[in-house]
C-alpha positions, 0 to 999 in steps of 0.5 A: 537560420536560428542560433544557439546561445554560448554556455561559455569557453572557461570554467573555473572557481578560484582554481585554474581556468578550463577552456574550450579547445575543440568542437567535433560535429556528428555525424561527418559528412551525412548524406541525405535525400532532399527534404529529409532531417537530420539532428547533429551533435555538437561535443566540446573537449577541454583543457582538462581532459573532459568532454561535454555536449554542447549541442544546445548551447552552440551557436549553428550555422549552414553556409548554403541556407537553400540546401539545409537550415537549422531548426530552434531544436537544432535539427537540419532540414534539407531544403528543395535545392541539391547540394553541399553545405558546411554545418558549424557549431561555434561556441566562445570563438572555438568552432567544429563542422561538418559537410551535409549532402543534399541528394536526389534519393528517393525513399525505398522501404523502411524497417521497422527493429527489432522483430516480434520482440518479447519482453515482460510486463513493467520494462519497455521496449525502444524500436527504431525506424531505419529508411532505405533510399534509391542510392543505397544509402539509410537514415534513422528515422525514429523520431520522424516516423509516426508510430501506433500500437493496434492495441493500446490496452496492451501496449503503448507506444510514443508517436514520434519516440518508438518507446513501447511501454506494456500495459498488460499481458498479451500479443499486439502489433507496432506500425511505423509510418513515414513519407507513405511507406509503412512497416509492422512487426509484433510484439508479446507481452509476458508476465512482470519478471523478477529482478531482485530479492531485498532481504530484511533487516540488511544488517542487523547484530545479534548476540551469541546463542540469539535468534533473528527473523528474516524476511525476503521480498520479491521485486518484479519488473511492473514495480510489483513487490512479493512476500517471498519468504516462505518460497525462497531457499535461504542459507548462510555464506558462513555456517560456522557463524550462523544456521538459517532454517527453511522448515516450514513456520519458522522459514528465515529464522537465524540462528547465531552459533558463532561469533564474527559476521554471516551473509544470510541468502535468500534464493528463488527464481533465479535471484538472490537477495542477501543480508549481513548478519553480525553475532557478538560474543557481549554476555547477556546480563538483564532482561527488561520486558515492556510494557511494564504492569499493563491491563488490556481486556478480555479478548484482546492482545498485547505485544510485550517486547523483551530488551537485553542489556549486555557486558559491554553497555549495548542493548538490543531488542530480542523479543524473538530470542527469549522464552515466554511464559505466562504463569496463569495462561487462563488468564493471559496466554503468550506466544512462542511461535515464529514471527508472533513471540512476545504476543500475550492473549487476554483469555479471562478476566482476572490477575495480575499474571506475570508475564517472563521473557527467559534467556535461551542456553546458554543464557538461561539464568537472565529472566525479566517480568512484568505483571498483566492484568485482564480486564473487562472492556470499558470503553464505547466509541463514537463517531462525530459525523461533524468533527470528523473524528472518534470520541470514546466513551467510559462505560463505567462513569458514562462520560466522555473521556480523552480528545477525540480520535481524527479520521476521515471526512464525514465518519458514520458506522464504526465496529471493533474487533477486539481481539486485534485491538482495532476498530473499523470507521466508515467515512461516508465523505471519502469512500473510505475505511480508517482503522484504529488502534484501540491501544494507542487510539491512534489511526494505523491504516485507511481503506477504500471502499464503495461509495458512501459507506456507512454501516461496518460490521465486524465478523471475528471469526472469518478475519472479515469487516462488511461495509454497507454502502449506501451511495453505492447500493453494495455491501464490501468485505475486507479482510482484515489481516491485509487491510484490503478489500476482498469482494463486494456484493449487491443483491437485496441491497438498496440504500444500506446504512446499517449491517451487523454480523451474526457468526452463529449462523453466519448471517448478516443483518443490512438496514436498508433506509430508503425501504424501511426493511432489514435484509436478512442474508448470508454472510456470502451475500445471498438475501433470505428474509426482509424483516419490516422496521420503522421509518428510515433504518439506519444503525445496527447492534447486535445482542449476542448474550441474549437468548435467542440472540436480538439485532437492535435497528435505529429508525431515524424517521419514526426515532425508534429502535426495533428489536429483532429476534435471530431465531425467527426474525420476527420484531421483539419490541419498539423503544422510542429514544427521540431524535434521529438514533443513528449509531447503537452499541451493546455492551453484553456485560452491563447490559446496557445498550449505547445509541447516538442521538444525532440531533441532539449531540448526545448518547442514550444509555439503555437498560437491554431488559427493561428497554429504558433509557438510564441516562444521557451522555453529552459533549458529542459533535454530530454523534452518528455510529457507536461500537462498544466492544 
């Protein structure tokens, strides 16, 4: 016979003790068949009122240890002899019991509950085992049972706890066995339901006349979440305070037409998900737009904010509730759609433009403004394969500039997309993607991918990034608004390292190392022409200011980089670099040409017309891809 320890009959810190009173043991007088167990509970009740489970820390006993014993986990276990014994629970001199019969019953059925249940996809299911015996008489065998799903992709069950848990959508069989009796009974898996609806910001404060972007978000049962703004039906529970509106593009958007509090709803799918909303009467009294005299350039964007001082020495940021004008949009251009207000384009080189935020009516006499400047891209960027890290290069001074950026393990390839101020690092060590903010030069996401990418390619009109695996022998597309991986394609692909995009035709350009040729295919991935190259391809840059447009391949093995036209895929010429050109970039503008010595911890600089080198950039650490916007 096993015992428990004692959890102590007093409690009390510098207050009044609370003492035990009494034990209740349950179930009372349980009658079972012989070799059966049963788990009883032990609740203590105190002085205070209170009561607890003291099932594991009382001491237990059975007076007639060959009709039942007690086990470490404090179950009783019928024995092979029939009849009666008291089962007590003791804790700090302060005992309860319970009689246990032992019978001879014999087992009759079990029950397998419920019945062909259905539930969604992310919640589970408790089933339970119920055993009927010769006298009559039923016993919960749950956790006794043995129990099986006959398919496990669908749904998983515990085998002894009768806990279902969903793996995927569809229909599948639970099977409870015990003593050699056995029962089934089905069970259908929809899909994830939806539970709730957060709405966002959950209380944000507004002035009078301003407006607030809300955003709504699903919550389903899988633990899933969904951007439901567009399909939920908004509204306010006060519309004399605020109008929400549910017209298409501007979907969420509150508008403040009265003071006091509003409770902004969202409703879909039968939930829904509330906001506070509060509108102050303060006056608007300033406007200041940040980032104060910024320069970005050509073909990049800048988010300007628009923050309001008000009459009672608040601020608040109301970028979305102001007027944006840009006083030569040929120049730099800026936004006043939903969701993208304050978002100024650099359209030409030139300025400063002046960039103003004016207040709504009937605020309109409060303006702020800035002045922007657009200009021409000077920056390069390098990947230290042995740093783990991007270095930037000034393409005016040629020189290395700043501390190198971290990134991922073992960076290769890199390419930026200029007109979203990011670029795109393969990290061949981690199967991975980093993308940084160019601005900030700062890493804002990481991506998985193939296995050991290295090539990335940028096409700025499809929202896409390619990726050439070259562990994987793949080509993986992302798309870059959500930052994930779209498909991944394979045909004509062999040990890619180097991949450039051509928009013009929709064409992409993949290295293939180990065979010494270029692929020439569609940007879906069907192969056209292997253009032959030097010894082991491994970069890529593409010359779009020439005419026709030039694809540059850096031959590590033979320490050339081929030309090759895009009109007829045919080789334009070979300039010898030295050792192992990995990574190349273009710089149009210049007319210069960036490729990464490897060996060499440098950076050639070539003249694009004479196909000469022009100098030497050093202070790299194992430099391997080179993008220059």
């Amino acid at each position: 016979m096993l015992s428990g320890c004692s959890n102590g009959g007093e409690i009390g810190g510098g207050g009044p003790l609370i003492s035990l009173v009494s034990i209740t043991v349950s179930p009372p007088i349980p009658d079972i068949p012989t070799g059966i167990s049963i788990q009883f509970t032990a609740t203590g009740y105190y002085s205070d009122g209170t009561s607890r489970d003291i099932t594991t820390t009382a001491i237990w006993t059975s007076s007639d240890t060959s009709v039942a014993t007690v086990t470490a986990t404090r179950v009783l276990v019928a024995g092979a002899s029939l009849g009666i014994t008291t089962i007590r629970a003791l804790s700090d001199a302060v005992s309860g019991s319970a009689n246990l019969i032992v019978t001879s019953a014999t087992l009759v059925s079990i029950a397998v509950t419920p019945s062909a249940p259905t539930i969604a996809n992310g919640t589970t299911q408790q089933f339970t085992c119920m055993a009927t015996y010769s006298n009559n008489s039923s016993q919960d065998v749950t956790t006794s049972a043995t129990w099986n799903s006959v398919d496990p992709l669908i749904v998983t069950i515990g085998l002894n706890t009768g806990l279902a848990t969903p793996v995927a959508v569809g229909v599948t069989t639970i099977t409870a066995d015990y003593s050699g009796k056995s029962h089934s009974t089905g069970i259908t898996i929809t899909p994830a339901a939806l539970v709730s609806i957060s709405v966002t910001p959950p209380s944000p404060s507004v002035f009078f006349g301003a407006t607030r972007q809300f955003a709504a978000t699903g919550n389903y049962s899988d633990g899933s979440t969904l951007d439901i703004m567009i399909l939920a039906t908004w509204g306010p529970l006060t519309p004399a305070n605020a109008a929400v509106s549910n017209t298409a593009g501007s979907k969420g958007l509150a508008s403040a037409v009265g003071g006091g509090s509003a409770t902004i709803t969202a409703d879909y799918g039968g939930e829904q998900g509330t906001a506070l909303l509060t509108v102050t009467n303060a006056a608007l009294t300033s406007i200041v737009v940040t980032p104060a005299n910024a320069s970005i350039p050509i073909g990049s964007t800048r988010q300007f904010t628009a923050t309001g001082s008000f009459n009672d020495a608040t601020t608040q940021d109301i970028t979305p509730s102001v007027t944006w004008a840009s006083t030569n949009s040929g120049i730099a251009s800026i936004s006043n759609i939903s969701g993208s207000q304050g978002l100024a384009t650099a359209v030409s080189v030139g300025g400063p433009v002046n960039i103003t935020a004016t207040g709504i009516p009937p605020l309109a006499s409060t303006v702020g403004t800035t002045p922007l400047t657009v200009i021409q891209p000077t920056n390069a960027y390098v990947t230290n394969f042995d740093g783990d890290s991007v270095s930037v290069i000034d393409t005016v001074s040629d020189t290395v500039v700043g501390v190198p950026i971290p990134v991922g393990f073992r960076p290769s390839g890199i390419a930026v997309d200029l007109a979203a101020n990011r670029a795109y690092v393969a990290n061949s060590g981690d199967n991975t993607v980093s993308v940084i903010d160019i601005i900030f030069n700062t890493v804002v996401n990481t991506i998985t991918v193939g296995s050991g990418p290295e090539g990335v390619a940028v096409h700025p009109t499809a929202n896409s990034v390619y990726v050439a695996n070259n562990g994987g022998n793949t080509v993986s597309v992302i798309n870059t608004v959500t930052d994930t991986l779209l498909t991944t394609f394979s045909s004509g692909v062999f040990t890619p390292r180097g991949i450039v995009v051509y928009p013009a035709l929709s064409r992409i350009y993949v290295a293939n190392s180990a065979s010494h040729y270029v692929a020439v295919m569609t940007v879906e991935g069907s192969p056209l022409v292997y253009p032959a190259v030097g010894t082991g391809p491994i970069s890529m840059a593409i010359d779009l200011s020439s005419s026709p447009a030039k694809v540059y391949v850096g031959n590590t093995g033979a320490g050339t980089i081929s030309v090759i036209r895009t009109d007829n895929n045919a080789i334009d010429g070979t300039i010898t670099v030295g050792s192992y050109p990995y990574g190349i970039g273009i710089q149009t503008a210049s007319g210069k040409a960036y490729g990464a010595i490897f060996l060499d911890d440098t950076v050639s600089v070539i003249n694009t017309t004479t196909k000469t080198i022009i100098t030497t950039i050093p202070g790299l650490n194992g430099p391997y891809g080179v993008a220059v916007p």
